[in-house]
Structure formats: C-alpha cells, structure tokens
Residue, then its C-alpha position, 0 to 999 in steps of 0.5 A: x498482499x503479495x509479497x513481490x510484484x505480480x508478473x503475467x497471469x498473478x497481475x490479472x488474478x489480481x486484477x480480477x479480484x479487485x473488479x471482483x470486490x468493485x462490483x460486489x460494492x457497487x451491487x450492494x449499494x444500488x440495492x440499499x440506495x431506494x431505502x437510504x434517506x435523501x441526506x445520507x445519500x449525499x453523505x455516502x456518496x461524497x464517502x464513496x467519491x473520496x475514497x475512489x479518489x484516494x484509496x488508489x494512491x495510499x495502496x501504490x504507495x504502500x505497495x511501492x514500499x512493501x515490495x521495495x522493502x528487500x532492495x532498502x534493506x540490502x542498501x541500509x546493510x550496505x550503507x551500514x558496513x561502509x559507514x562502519x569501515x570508514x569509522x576508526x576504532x573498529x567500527x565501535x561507537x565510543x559513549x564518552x564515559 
C-alpha cells in the first residue's frame, strides 16, 4: 500500500494493477464456471456482486484514513499541547491521592 497518495504516472501504475488483478479474476472464473454446479454459480455470483459493491468503499476509506494519518497526528500533537498550556499546574494530571 502506499504510503502517500499517488500522483502522475504511480496513480496509473496503480491503476493499472488493479485492472491487472480484475482481469486475472475474471479469466480464472470464466474458465472454472462450465465445471461449478448450477447452485454455487449463484452463491459465487451474489459473492462476486457484494464484493464489487463494497470493496471499493471499505478500501477509499481505509485509504482516506492511511494517508490522512500524518496531518491527524500533527492535529492530535497540537491539541494536546494547547490543551496542556491551558491546564494549570504545569500540564500534570494530579490522581487525587
């Protein structure tokens, strides 16, 4: 996965292997479907639906969160130091022993 968003020629690299990987599914499961019996065909077929329906959305969200991660931590760091700066007592949490 990569680490930042891809720009320019990685996005198409990117996109490329993924067409790459949706062809090799696609020729691998017209090849096996003469032998799958009638039943699975559906079974495969509503798998193969569902998942084309919701892969793409668990993976940009994923994405989203993966390559958002270092401006969250920066935002977190400076919550934290501005929460810390506002607390009196030099920033200590005192556990009222």
């Amino acid at each position: 996965m990569p680490r930042s968003r891809p720009q320019g020629k990685r996005a198409w690299l990117w996109l490329l292997h993924l067409a790459w990987i949706i062809v090799a599914i696609v020729v691998a499961i017209a090849t096996l479907w003469p032998s799958v019996p009638a039943i699975w065909r559906w079974i495969i077929l509503g798998f193969f639906a569902y998942s084309a329906i919701v892969t793409p959305l668990a993976i940009a969200q994923t994405l989203r969160a993966y390559w958002n991660a270092p401006e969250a931590a920066e935002k977190n760091r400076q919550l934290v130091a501005l929460e810390r700066g506002e607390r009196a007592g030099g920033g200590r949490l005192s556990r009222g022993f």
